[in-house]
C-alpha positions as CSV (number, residue, x, y, z in Angstrom):
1,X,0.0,0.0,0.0
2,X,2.8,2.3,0.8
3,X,4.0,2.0,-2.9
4,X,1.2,3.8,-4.0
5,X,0.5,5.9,-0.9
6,X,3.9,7.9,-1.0
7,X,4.1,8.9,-4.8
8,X,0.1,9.8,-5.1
9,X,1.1,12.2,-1.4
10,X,4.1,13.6,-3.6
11,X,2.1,14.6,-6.3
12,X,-0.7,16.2,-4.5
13,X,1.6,18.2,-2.7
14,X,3.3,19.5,-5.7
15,X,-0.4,20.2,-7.0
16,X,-1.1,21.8,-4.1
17,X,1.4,24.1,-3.6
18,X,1.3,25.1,-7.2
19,X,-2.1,25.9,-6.8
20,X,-1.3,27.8,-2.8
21,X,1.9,29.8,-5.3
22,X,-1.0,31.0,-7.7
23,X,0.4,29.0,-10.4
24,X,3.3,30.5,-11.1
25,X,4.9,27.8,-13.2
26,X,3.0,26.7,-16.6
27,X,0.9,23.7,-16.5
28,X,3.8,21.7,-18.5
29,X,6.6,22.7,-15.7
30,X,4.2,21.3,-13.4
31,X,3.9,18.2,-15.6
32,X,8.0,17.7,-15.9
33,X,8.1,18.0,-12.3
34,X,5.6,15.7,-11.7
35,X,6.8,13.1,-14.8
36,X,10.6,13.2,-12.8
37,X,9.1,12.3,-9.6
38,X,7.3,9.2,-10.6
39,X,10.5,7.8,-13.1
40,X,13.4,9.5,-11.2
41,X,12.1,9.5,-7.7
42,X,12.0,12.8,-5.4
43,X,15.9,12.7,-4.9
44,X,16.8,13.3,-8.1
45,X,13.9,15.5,-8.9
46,X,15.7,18.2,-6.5
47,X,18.8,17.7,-7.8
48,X,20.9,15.4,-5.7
């Protein structure tokens, strides 16, 4: 259950906060961000 639990939480909070930071990135930043969580992991979405 936690496989799906802990990306579906990561992408809602992405969603979320774009939505809280009035959208200030386009829909297809969000996207890329969102794409590079779920193949690279959150790690490597941040840079490290």
């Amino acid at each position: 259950m936690n496989v799906i639990l802990g990306p579906t939480s990561a992408h809602l909070g992405v969603i979320q906060q774009w939505l809280d930071s009035d959208m200030k990135q386009t829909p297809y930043e969000i996207s890329l961000i969102l794409f590079n969580l779920t193949v690279q992991g959150p790690r490597s979405s941040i840079g490290l």
